[in-house]
ZAPAKOL-480476 format. One record per atom (N, C-alpha, C): x, y, z; atom name. Coordinates in Angstrom, 1 decimal. Layout:
residues N
+--------+--------+--------+-------+
!     xx !     yy !     zz ! atomo !
+--------+--------+--------+-------+
!      X !      Y !      Z !    CA !
...
+--------+--------+--------+-------+
This chain:
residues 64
+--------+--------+--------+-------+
!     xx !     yy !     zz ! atomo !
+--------+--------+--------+-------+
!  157.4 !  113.8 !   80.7 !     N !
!  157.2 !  112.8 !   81.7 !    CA !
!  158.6 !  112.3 !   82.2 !     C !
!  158.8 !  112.0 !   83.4 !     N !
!  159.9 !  111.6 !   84.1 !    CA !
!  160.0 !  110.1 !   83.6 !     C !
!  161.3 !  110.0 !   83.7 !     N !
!  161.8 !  108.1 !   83.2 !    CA !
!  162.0 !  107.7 !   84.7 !     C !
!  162.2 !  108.6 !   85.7 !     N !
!  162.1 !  108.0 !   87.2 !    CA !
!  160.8 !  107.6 !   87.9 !     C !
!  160.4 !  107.9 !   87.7 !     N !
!  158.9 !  107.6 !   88.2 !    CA !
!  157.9 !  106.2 !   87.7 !     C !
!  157.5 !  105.1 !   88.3 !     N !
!  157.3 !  104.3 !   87.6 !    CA !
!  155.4 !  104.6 !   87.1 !     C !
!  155.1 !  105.1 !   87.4 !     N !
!  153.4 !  105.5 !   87.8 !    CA !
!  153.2 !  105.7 !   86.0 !     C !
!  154.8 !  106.6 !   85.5 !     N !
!  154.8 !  107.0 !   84.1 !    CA !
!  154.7 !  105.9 !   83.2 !     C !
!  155.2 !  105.0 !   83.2 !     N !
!  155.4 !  103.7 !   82.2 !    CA !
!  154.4 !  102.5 !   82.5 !     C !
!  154.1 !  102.4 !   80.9 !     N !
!  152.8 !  101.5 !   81.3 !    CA !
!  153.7 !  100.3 !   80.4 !     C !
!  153.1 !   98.7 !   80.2 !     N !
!  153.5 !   97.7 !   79.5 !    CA !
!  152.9 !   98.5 !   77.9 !     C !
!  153.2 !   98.2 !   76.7 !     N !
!  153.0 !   98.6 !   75.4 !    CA !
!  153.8 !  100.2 !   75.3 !     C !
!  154.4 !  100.3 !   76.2 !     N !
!  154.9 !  101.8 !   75.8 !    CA !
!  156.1 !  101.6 !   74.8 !     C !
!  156.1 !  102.8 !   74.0 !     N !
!  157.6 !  102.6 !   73.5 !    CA !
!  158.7 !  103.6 !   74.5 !     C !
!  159.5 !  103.0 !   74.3 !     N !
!  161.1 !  103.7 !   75.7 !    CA !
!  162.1 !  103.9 !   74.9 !     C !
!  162.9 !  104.4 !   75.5 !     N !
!  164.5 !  104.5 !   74.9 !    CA !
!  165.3 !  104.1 !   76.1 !     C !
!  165.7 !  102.6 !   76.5 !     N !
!  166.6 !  102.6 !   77.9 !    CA !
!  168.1 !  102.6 !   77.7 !     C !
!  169.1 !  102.6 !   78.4 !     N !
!  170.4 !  102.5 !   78.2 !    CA !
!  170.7 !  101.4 !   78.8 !     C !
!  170.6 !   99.9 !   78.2 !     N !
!  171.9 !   98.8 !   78.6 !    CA !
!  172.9 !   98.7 !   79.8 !     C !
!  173.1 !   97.7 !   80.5 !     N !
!  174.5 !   98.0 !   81.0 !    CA !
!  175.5 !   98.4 !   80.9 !     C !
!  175.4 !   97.4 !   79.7 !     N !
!  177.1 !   97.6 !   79.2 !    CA !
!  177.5 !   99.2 !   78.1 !     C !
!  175.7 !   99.4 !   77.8 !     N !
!  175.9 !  101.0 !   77.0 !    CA !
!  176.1 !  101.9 !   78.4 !     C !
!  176.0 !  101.7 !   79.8 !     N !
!  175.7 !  103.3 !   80.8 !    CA !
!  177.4 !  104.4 !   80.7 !     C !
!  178.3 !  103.5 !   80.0 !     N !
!  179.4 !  104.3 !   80.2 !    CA !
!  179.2 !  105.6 !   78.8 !     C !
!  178.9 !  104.6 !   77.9 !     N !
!  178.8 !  105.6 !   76.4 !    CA !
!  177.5 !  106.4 !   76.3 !     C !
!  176.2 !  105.8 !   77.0 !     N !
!  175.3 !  106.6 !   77.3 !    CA !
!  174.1 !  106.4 !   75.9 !     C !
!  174.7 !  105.5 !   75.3 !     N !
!  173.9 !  105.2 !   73.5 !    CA !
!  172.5 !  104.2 !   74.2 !     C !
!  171.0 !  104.7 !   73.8 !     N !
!  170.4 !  104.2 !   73.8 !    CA !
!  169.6 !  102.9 !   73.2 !     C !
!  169.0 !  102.5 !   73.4 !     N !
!  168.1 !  101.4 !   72.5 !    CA !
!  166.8 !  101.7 !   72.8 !     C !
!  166.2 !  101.4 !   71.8 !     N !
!  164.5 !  101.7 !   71.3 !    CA !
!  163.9 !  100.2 !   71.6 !     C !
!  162.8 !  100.3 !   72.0 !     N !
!  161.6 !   98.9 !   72.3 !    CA !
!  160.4 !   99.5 !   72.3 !     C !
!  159.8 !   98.4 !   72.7 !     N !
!  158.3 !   98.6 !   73.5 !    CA !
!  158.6 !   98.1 !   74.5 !     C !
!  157.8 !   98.4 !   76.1 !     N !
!  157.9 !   97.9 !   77.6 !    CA !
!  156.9 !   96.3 !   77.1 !     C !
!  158.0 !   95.2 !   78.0 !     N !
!  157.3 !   93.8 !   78.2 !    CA !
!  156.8 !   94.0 !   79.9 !     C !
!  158.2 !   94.0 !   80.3 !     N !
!  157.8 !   94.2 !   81.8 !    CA !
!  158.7 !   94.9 !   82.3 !     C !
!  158.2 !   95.6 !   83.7 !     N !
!  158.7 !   96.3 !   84.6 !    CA !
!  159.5 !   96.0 !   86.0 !     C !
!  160.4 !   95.8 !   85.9 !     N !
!  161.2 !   94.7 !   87.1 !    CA !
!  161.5 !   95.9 !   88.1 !     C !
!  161.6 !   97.3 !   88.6 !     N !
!  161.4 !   98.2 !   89.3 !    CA !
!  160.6 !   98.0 !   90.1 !     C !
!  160.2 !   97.3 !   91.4 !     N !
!  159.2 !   97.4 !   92.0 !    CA !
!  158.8 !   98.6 !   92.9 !     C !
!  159.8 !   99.6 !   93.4 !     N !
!  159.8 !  100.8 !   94.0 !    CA !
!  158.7 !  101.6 !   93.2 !     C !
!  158.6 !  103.0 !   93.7 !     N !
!  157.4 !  104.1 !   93.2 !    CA !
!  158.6 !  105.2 !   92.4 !     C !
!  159.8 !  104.8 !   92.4 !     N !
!  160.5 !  105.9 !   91.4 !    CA !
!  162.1 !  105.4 !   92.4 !     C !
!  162.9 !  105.7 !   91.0 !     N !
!  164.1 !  105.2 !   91.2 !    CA !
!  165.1 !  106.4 !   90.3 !     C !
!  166.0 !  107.2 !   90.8 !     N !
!  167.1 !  108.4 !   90.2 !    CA !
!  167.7 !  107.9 !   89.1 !     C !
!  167.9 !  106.3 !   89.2 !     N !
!  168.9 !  106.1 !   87.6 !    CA !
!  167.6 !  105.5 !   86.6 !     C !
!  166.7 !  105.7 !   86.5 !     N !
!  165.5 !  105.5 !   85.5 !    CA !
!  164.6 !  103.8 !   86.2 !     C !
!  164.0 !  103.3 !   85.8 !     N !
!  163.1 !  102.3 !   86.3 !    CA !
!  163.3 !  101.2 !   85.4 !     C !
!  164.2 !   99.8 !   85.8 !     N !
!  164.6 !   99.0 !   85.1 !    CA !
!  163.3 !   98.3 !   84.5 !     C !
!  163.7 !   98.3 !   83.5 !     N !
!  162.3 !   97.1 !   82.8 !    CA !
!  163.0 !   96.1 !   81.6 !     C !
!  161.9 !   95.4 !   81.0 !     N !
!  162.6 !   94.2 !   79.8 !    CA !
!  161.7 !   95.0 !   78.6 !     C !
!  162.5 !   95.0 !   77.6 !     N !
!  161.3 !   95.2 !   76.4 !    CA !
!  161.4 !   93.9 !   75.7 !     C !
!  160.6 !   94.1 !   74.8 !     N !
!  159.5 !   92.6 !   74.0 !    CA !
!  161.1 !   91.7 !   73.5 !     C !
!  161.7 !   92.8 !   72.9 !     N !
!  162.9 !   92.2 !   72.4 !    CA !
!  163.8 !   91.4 !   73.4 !     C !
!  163.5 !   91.5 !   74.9 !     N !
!  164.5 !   90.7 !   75.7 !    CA !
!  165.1 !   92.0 !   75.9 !     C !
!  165.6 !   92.7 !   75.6 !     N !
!  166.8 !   93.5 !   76.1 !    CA !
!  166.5 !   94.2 !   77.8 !     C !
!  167.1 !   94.3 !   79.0 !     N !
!  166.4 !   94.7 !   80.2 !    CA !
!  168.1 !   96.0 !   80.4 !     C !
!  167.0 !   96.8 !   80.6 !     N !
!  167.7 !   98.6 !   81.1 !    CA !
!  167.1 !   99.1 !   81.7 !     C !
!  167.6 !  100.7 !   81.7 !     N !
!  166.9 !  101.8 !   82.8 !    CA !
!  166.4 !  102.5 !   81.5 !     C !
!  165.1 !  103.1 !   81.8 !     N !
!  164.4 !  103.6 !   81.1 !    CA !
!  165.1 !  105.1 !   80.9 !     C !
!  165.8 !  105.9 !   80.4 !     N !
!  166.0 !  107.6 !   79.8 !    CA !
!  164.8 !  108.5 !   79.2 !     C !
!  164.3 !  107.6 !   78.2 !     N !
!  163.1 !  108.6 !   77.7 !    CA !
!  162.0 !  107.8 !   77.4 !     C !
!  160.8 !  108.5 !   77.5 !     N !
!  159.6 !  107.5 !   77.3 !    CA !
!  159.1 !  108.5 !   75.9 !     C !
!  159.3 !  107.6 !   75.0 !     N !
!  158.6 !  108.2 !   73.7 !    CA !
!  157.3 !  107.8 !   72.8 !     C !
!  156.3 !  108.6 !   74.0 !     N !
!  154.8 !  108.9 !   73.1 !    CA !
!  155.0 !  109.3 !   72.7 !     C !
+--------+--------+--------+-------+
């Protein structure tokens, strides 16, 4: 499944997004999706969201 496309990411998913301050080193972080702040239908650098933890990035990999 594409991490650009928002149709793919539901709230309760778990994700892998990359941070701001990580997009140079490219190191991930693990969550579950809280919410989706991407309002567009698909975005090239991944679809920003918040996970439960507070942390807010662009989604990389969606891991079902």
């Amino acid at each position: 499944m594409s991490a650009t496309k928002r149709v793919n990411i539901k709230k309760g998913s778990a994700v892998s997004i990359v941070l701001k301050q990580d997009q140079r080193s490219g190191m991930l972080t693990d969550g579950i999706v809280k919410d989706i702040l991407t309002n567009s239908a698909n975005h090239p650098h991944g679809i920003k969201l918040r996970l439960e933890s507070g942390a807010v990035g662009r989604v990389k990999v969606i891991n079902n």
